[in-house]
Structures are given as C-alpha cells and as structure tokens.
C-alpha positions in Angstrom: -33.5 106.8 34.1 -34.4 107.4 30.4 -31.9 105.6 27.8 -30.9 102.0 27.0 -31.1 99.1 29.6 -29.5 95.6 29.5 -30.4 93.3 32.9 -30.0 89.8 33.7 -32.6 88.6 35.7 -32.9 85.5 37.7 -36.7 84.5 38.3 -39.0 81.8 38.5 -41.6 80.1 36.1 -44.8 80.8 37.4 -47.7 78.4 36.4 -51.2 80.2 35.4 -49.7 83.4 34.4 -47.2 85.1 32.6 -44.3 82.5 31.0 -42.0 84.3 33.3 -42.3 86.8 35.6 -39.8 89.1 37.6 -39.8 91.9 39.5 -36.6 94.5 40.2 -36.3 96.7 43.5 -33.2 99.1 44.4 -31.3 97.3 47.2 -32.7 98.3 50.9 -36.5 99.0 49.6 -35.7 102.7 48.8 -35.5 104.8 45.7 -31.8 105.5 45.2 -29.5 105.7 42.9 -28.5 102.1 41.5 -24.8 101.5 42.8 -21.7 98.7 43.5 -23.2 98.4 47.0 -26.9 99.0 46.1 -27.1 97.2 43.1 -30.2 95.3 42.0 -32.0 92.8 43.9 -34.1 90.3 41.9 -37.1 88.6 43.3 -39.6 85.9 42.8 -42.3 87.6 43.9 -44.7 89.9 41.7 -45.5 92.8 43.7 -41.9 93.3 45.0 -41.7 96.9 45.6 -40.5 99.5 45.5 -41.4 99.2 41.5 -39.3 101.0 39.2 -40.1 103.2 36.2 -37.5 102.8 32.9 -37.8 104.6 30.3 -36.6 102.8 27.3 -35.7 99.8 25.4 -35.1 96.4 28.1 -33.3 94.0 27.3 -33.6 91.0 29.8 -31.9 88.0 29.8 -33.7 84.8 31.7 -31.9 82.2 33.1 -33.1 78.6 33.7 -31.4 76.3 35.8 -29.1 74.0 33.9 -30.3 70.0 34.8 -26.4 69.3 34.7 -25.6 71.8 37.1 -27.1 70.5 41.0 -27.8 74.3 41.8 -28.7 73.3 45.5 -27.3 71.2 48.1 -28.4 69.6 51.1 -25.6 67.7 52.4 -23.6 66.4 56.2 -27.5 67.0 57.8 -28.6 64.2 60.3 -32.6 64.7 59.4 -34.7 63.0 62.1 -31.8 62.3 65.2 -30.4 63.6 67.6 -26.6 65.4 67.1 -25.4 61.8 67.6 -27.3 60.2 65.2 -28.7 57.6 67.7 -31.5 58.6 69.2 -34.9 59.8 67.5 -35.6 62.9 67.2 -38.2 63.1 63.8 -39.6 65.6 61.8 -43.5 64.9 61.7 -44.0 64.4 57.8 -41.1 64.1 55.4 -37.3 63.8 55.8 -36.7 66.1 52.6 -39.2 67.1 50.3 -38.7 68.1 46.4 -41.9 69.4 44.7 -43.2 72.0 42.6 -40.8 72.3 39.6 -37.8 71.7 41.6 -34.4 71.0 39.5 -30.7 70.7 39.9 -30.9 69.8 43.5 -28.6 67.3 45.2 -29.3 66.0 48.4 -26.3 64.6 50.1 -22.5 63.8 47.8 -21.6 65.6 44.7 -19.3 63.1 44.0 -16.3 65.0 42.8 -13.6 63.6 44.8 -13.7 66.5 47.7 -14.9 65.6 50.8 -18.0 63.1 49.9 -17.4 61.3 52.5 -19.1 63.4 54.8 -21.4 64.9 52.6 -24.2 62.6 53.0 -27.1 63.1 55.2 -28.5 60.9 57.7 -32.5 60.8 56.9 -33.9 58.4 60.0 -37.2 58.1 61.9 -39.5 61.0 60.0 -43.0 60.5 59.8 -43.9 60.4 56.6 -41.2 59.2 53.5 -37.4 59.7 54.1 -36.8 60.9 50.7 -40.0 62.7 48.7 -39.5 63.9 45.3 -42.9 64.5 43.6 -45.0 66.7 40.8 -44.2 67.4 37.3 -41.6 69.4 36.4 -39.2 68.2 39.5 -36.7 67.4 37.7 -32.9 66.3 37.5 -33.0 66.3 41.2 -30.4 63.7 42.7 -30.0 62.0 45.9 -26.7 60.2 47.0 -24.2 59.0 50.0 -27.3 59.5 52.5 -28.3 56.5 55.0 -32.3 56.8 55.0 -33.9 54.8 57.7 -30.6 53.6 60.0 -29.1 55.5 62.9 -25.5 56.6 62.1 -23.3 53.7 62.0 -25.9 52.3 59.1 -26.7 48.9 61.3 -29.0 49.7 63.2 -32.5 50.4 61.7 -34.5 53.9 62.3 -36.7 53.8 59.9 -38.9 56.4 58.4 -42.8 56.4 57.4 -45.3 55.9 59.3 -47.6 54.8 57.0 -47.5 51.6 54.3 -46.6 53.6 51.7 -44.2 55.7 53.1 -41.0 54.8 51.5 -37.2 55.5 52.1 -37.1 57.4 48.7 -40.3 58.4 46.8 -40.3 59.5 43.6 -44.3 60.5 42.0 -46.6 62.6 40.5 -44.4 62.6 37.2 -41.2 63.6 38.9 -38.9 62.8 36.0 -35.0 61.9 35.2 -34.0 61.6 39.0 -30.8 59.9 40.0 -30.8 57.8 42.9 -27.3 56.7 43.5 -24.4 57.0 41.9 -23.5 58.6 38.3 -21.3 55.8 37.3 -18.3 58.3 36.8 -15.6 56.4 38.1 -14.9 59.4 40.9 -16.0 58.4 44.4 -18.8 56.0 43.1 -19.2 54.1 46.1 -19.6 57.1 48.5 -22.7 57.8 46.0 -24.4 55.1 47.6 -27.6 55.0 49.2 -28.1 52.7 52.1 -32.1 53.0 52.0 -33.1 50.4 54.8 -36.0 49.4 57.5 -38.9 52.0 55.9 -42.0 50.9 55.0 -41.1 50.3 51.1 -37.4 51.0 50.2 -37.6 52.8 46.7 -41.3 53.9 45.1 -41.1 55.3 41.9 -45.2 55.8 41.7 -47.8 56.8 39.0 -48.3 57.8 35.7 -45.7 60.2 33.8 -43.0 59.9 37.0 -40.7 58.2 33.9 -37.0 57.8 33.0 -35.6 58.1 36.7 -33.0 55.8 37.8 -32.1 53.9 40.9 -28.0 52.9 40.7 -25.6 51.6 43.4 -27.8 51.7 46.1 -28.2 49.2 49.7 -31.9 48.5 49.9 -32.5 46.5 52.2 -29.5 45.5 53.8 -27.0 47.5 56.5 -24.0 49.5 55.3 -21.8 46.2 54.6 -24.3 44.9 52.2 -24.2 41.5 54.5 -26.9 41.8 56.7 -30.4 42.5 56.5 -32.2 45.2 57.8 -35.1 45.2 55.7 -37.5 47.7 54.2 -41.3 46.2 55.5 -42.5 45.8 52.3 -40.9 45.8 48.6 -37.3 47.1 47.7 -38.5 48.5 44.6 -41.3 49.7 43.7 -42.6 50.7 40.3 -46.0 51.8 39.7 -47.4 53.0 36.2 -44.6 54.3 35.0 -42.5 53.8 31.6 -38.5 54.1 31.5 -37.3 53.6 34.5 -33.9 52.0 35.0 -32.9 49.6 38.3 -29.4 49.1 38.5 -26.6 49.2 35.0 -24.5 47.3 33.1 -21.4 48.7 35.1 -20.5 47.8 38.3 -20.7 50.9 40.3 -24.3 50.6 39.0 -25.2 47.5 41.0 -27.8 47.5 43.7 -28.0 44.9 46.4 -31.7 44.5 47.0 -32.5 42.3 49.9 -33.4 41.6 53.0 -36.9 43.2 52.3 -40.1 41.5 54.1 -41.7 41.9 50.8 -40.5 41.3 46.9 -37.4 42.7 45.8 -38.6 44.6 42.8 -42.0 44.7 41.7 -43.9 46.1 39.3 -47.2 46.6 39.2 -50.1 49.5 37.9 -51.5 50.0 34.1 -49.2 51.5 31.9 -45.7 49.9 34.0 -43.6 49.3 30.8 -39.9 49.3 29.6 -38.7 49.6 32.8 -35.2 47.9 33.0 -33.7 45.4 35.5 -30.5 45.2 34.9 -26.8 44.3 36.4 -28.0 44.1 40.1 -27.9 41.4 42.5 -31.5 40.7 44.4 -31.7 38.3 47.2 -27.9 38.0 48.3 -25.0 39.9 50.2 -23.2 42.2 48.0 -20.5 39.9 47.2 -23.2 37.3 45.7 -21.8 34.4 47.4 -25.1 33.8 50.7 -28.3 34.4 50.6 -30.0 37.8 52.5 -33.6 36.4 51.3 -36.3 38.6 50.2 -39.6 37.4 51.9 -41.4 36.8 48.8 -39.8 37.1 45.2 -36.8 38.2 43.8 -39.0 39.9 41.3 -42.7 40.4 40.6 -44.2 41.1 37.4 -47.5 42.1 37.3 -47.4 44.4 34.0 -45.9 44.4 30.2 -43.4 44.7 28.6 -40.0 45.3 31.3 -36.8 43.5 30.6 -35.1 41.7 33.7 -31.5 41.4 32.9 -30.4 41.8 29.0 -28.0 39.9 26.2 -24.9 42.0 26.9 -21.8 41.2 29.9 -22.9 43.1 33.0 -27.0 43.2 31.8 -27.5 40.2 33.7 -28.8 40.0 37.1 -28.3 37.6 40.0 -31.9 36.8 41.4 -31.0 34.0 44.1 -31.7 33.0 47.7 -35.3 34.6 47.8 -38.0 32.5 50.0 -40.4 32.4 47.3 -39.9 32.5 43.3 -36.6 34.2 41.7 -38.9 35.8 39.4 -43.0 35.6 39.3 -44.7 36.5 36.4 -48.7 36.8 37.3 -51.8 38.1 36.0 -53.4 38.6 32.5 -51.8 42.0 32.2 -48.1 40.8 32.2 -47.2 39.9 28.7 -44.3 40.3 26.8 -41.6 40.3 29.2 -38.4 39.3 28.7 -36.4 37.2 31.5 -33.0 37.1 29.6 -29.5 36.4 30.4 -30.2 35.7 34.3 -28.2 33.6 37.1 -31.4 32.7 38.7 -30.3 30.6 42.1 -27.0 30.0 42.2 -24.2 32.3 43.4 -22.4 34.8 41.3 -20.3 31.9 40.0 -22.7 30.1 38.4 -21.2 26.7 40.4 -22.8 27.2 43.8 -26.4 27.2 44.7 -28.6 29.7 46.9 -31.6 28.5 45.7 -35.0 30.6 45.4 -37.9 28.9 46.5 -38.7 28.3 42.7 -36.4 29.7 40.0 -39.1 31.5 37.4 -42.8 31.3 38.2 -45.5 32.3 35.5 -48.9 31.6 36.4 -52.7 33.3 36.3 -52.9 33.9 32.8 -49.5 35.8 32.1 -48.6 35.2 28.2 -46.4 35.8 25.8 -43.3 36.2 28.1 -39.9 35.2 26.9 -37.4 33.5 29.3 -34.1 33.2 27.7 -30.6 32.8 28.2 -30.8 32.3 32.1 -28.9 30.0 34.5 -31.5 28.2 36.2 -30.1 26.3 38.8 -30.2 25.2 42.4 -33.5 26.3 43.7 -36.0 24.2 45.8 -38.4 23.9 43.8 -38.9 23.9 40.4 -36.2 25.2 37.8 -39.3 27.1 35.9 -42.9 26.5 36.4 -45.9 27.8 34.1 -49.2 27.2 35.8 -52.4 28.6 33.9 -50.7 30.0 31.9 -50.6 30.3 27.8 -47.8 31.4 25.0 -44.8 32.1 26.7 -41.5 30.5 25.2 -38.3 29.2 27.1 -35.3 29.4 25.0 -31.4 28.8 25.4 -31.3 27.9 29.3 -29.3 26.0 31.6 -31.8 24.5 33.6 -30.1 22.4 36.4 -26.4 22.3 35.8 -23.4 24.7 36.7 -22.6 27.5 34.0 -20.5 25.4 32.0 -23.8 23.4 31.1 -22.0 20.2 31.9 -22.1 19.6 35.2 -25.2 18.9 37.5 -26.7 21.3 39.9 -30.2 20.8 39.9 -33.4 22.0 40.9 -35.0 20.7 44.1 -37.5 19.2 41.7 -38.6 19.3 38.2 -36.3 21.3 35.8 -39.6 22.8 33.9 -42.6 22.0 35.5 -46.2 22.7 32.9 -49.8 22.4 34.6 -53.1 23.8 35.0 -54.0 23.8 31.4 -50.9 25.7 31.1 -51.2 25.6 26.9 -49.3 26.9 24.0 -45.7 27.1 25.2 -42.9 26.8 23.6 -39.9 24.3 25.5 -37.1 25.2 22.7 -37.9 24.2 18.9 -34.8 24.6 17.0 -31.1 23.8 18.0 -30.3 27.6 18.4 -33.5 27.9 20.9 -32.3 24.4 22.5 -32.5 24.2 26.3 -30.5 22.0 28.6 -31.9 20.3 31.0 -31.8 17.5 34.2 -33.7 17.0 36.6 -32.3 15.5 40.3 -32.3 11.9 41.3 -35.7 12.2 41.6 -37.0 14.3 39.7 -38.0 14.8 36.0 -36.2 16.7 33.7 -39.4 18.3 32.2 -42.7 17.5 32.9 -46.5 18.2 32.1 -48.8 17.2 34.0 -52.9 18.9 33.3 -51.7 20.9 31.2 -53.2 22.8 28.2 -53.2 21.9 24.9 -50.8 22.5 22.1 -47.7 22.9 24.5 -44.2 22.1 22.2 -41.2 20.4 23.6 -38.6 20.0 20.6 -34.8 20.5 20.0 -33.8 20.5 23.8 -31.1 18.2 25.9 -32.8 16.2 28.8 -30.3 14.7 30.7 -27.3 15.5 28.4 -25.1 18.1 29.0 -24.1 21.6 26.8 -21.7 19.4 24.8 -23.8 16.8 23.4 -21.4 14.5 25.1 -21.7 14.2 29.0 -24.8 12.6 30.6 -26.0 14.2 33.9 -28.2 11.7 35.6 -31.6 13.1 36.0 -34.1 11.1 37.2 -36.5 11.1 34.4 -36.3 12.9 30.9 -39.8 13.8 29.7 -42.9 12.9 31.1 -46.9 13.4 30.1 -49.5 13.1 32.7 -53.0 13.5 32.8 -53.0 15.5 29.4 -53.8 15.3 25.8 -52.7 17.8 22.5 -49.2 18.2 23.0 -46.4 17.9 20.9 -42.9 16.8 22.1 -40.7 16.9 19.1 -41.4 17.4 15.9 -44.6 19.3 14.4 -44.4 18.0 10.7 -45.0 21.4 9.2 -42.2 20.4 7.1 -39.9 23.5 8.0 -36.9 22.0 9.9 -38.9 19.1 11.4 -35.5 17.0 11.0 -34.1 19.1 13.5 -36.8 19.4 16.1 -36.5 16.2 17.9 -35.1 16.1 21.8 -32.0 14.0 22.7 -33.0 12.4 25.8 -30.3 10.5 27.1 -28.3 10.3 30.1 -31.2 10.0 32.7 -31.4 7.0 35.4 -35.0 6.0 34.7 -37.3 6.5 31.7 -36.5 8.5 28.6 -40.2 9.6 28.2 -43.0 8.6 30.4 -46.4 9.0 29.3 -49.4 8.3 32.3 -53.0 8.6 33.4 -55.4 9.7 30.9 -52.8 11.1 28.6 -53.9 10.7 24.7 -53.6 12.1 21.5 -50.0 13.4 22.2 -47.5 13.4 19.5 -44.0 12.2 20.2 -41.9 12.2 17.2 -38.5 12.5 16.3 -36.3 12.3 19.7 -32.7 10.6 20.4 -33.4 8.7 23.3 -30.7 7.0 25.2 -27.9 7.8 22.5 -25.9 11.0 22.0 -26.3 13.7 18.9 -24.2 12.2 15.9 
C-alpha cells in the first residue's frame, strides 16, 4: 500500500551483483493482506515471488552476522559412524564443510558451561578431510569438543581422508580468523578440545591469504588421554603460505599436545609462511610432559622466514622433546630470520629429566640469519645444536647440556654445538649478556668445528663451567678446531669490549682447546682456561 515503510531485512551478500540483494513475499506465496500470522517472509533468493509493489519511501535495515556471535551450530552429530560410533559408516567427501563466505558458525561446544559435554561431534572415517573450512570470506567460524578421526571412546583410530592431503581439520583458500579449540575463557576450556587424530595430516592451515587463524588446546596426534599415540600419517601441523597464524598460547588451556604423528610435529613450509607463532605447546610428549609420544621426524620444521617458536615471556615457551629426529630443523635457503627462543628442547617439562630428540636444534642447507636463544638444550642423542652448511645464524643465552639450574650436567648424547660443512659466519655467544653454557658428556666436546666455514666466532661463553661461574661439570673436551681455518674463538680485537670476549674453559676432563688436522690461521685469544671467572 501507498505511504511510509520501515523493514528489516535479513539477506545475503551476493558476489557479482548488487552489494546486497533481498527480495520480500507475503507469507504462503499469495497476495494478501500483510498480518501477525502472514507476516513477511525474507529470502535469499532474487526472483522470490510473489514480488510486491510499494509505493513510497523504504527504509531497510541490513543485517550482517556479528563474528562474535556463532549464528549456527552443528553439535552432538556422530559424522561418518554408525549410531554407536564404532563402526564406519562415511560420507564420501567431507565430514563438514564451511565455504563460500560462511561466518559465525560453531561446529561442536559453545563452551558456556551448559551441556558441552555432549555437544561435540564425532567426525570419523569421511572420505575426503574431517573438518574443511575454505575460501575467502569464511570467517570467524569455530570448531571445538569434536573427536575427528577416532571412533567414540577417542582410542581407537577412524580416521578421515582418503587422500594425502586430506586433513583432520583444513583450513584454505584465505579462510580467515578461525578458532580451532578452545577460547581460553576459563568456562569449560578443556571440553573445547579437539582430539584431531589418525587422518592423513592432523591440522592444514593452507595457501596464501588463509591468515590469523588459530589452533589452541587441541590432541593432535594422540588419543583422548593425551598418553598414547594414534597418529595423524603425516604432519600435526601444517602451515602453508600463510602469515599470522597462532599454534598454541601463553595460557595453559591454550596448550596443544602434538605427537604421535608419522611425520613432523609442526611444519612450515610455502613462500610467503611468516609470523606464524609457536607458542606454549608441548610437541613430542604426553600431555603431562614427563615421556616421550615421538613424532617420526621433527619436533618442528622450518622451511620458511621469519616464525617465532616459543617467546621471552612465562608460558611462550614450548617443550619440543622426545622426537625421533631433530627438536627443531631449520632447512633451506628460504628459512632466515627465525627465532628459536625461550625453548626446553629435550628434557621433560622440569627441565631435570631428559627425553631426548634425536638432535636438539638442526640448521643446515643454507638456512641464515636464524636466532636461537634462551633455550634449554639438553638431553638429546645427538647433538645439543648442529649448523651444517649453513651461514649467519647466532646462538645466544643457552643451556646447552645441563639441568635448568645451569649447574648441573645433563648432556647431549654428543657434542653440545656441533659446526661443519663450511658452516661460516656464526655467532657462539660474544658478550657476557649473549654468553652460552656449555658441556659436553664424557666423551664428547663441549663445542666443536670441524670443516667448517670461515669467520665462525666463539667468545664470552662457559665450556665446561656451570651458570655460576663456580661449578665445573666435566665435559670431555672444551673447544676443539678440526680441519678448518678463519675462525675466531675469543676475542676479535675490534677494540669494542674485546676484554670481555674471551671463553672460560675450565672444568672439562681432557683438553681445554684442541686444535687438529689442517686447521690454520685461527685466532684464539683471550680465554680462561682451566681457572674460574675472577
């Protein structure tokens, strides 16, 4: 009718045409009158019918969904079983899949205190991902409480995909600001948890512009207890291309166990993978950190820029121990600037016990300019830290084969820092606030270069002498040079602090410093050897 109209319509953005577009029928399809029962019915599509004429001024007021307000729910489904959630019964491609602009939605706990506990959905034995959130614009979408990829009683694997890389949960396409676990709230936090186990990858967060998402409290890897492993086939975590994304949280709630996986427990790979964040979780161990649930290969791979594993502040760090190959690797010309800071890298969650990686930090093929700093590197079988062809990168401020106290021994399976392969241009220390302390075992060296590249510099660290400056710790050896020439092990003489630059190397069964083979044209100035810091 003629006059003045106010409506409120709900509609949908509609890509290609009109920023938003809406039509408005009379209730049953008929011209009538509009009424309480009749009313108006709203709808997405643009030739709804019948159309109706106004005559008049409209007013209409469009309403977007709110991100903090999870406008749909799929929760308490079991997606892929039978009723009992035992038996397969799978859906042929996806478990649940998010696309096209989708926001708001929550698929399993809401986490407010009121029945989460059997909110979650069980997500097993689909053929394509468990868990596929994808395209730009799918936002704000989150995904918590479910078991994805184990039958009901979250021990016994059903996993989902079909394909390599199928995933438990899949996030792409520039899928942005998801939530994969819990809020951190305080209210029913640990119902919020994923177990995401025995898929082809656990978590994929995959190309470029699929930023800022993050993946908190969640099992990947491991059953329901967070004890055993069921394993995703390939990585935990996967990040691909993508800038922001945040693994884990400085609180505890945030904490994901990630073990158990045939593969690495985080890795990063793809152009354009940068400040991404590792943070608070603990990768390679049961959930109380005290025995290893390995990861096939490492802990964590870096194969890209710029990411920080762990952080300065309590609860930043991560524990990256028990893992059949290195804590972390760091490979590849692209994987510069990364910082490895604050870190228990094999030992348990103590700091006094070791479940040793295979080797604690690996950087080799070319990676530079990385910065390891601040970590507990103890108790691995292999090497404490090992650069191997590779240039630039410093280590600063670690224990490197004692306890967390820093005066007590528990070392490496062999060398505390291990330099070869014209590995050249690294900085071991170089003033006392960068000093490292390290030992090596009875028979091993404390740090060592052998081959390596020129210009490496060794200054201002403890080899063989504990945190205090007072308690030896028995290495085997304190510094040796092997088969190399150009490096510097104390002082530089550029006449900025050069007093201060000298190791104390003290404490160790055999030699000091060792030079052998064809090693010339080394510089070794400066050192305490065999006598404590005055």
């Amino acid at each position: 009718s003629a006059g003045s109209h106010t409506f409120e319509l709900v509609g949908y953005e509609q890509s290609g045409g009109a920023s938003f577009e809406v039509s408005v029928a009379v209730g049953g399809g008929l011209s009538a009158p509009v009424t309480e029962t009749n009313g108006w019915r709203v709808l997405g599509a643009t030739n709804a019918h019948p159309q109706i004429a106004l005559a008049g001024d409209v007013t209409a007021t469009a309403y977007y969904p709110d991100p903090g307000d999870l406008q749909m729910k799929i929760a308490g489904n079991y997606i892929g079983t039978d009723v009992t959630g035992t038996a397969a019964l799978g859906n042929g491609q996806q478990g649940v899949y998010l696309r096209y602009r989708t926001e708001g939605v929550r698929v399993g706990t809401d986490g407010d205190g009121l029945g989460d506990a059997v909110e979650g959905n069980l997500i097993a034995n689909n053929g394509g991902d468990g868990v596929l959130i994808s395209h730009v614009g799918t936002n704000y979408n989150r995904v918590a409480g479910n078991l994805i990829g184990t039958d009901v009683s979250g021990t016994i694997a059903m996993g989902n995909g079909s394909r390599f890389n199928d995933g438990g949960v899949v996030i792409n396409n520039g899928a942005k600001s998801n939530l994969v676990g819990t809020n951190v709230d305080g209210i029913s936090d640990q119902l919020e948890r994923n177990v995401i186990s025995a898929n082809p990858r656990g978590v994929v967060i995959d190309y470029a512009g699929t930023d800022n998402n993050t993946i908190a409290g969640n099992y990947i890897g491991t059953d329901i207890t967070g004890t055993s492993a069921i394993g995703n086939d390939s990585h935990g975590v996967v990040i691909w291309q993508n800038i922001g994304n945040i693994i884990g949280g400085t609180e505890s709630a945030a904490r994901n166990i990630i073990s158990g996986n045939l593969g690495a427990g985080d890795w990063m790979g793809g152009s354009g993978a940068t400040a991404n964040t590792v943070q608070g979780n603990r990768i390679g161990t049961d959930a109380s950190g005290t025995f290893a649930v390995p990861n096939s290969s490492a802990g964590v791979t870096l194969t890209v820029p710029g990411n920080l594993i762990g952080g300065a502040l309590p609860g930043e760090e991560n524990l990256i121990s028990g893992n059949l190959q290195a804590g972390v690797l760091i490979s590849g010309s692209a994987a510069q600037n990364n910082v490895i800071q604050g870190n228990r890298i094999g030992t348990d969650t103590t700091g006094t016990a070791a479940i040793g990686n295979g080797t604690g930090v690996s950087v080799v093929s070319s990676a530079s300019s990385n910065d390891i700093d601040s970590n507990l590197i103890s108790g691995n079988v292999g090497d404490g830290i090992a650069i191997s062809d590779a240039d630039n990168n410093s280590i600063s401020r670690n224990l490197v084969g004692t306890d967390a106290t820093g005066i007590a021994t528990l070392t490496n399976g062999s060398n505390g820092i291990f330099l070869n392969l014209d590995a050249g241009g690294n900085a071991i220390g170089g003033s006392p606030n960068l000093r490292n302390v390290v030992t090596g075992n009875a028979t091993s060296t404390g740090i060592a270069i052998d081959g390596g590249g020129l210009g490496n510099w060794i200054a201002a660290n403890y080899v063989g002498l504990g945190a205090d400056g007072l308690t030896p710790l028995g290495g085997f050896k304190g510094i040796t040079v092997n088969n190399t020439h150009g490096q510097i092990i104390g002082t530089n003489s550029d006449g900025t602090s050069d007093g201060q630059e000298g190791n104390v190397v003290t404490g160790n069964n055999q030699r000091g410093i060792d030079t052998a083979g064809n090693s010339e044209q080394n510089v070794i100035a400066g050192h305490l050897v065999g006598t404590a810091p005055t």
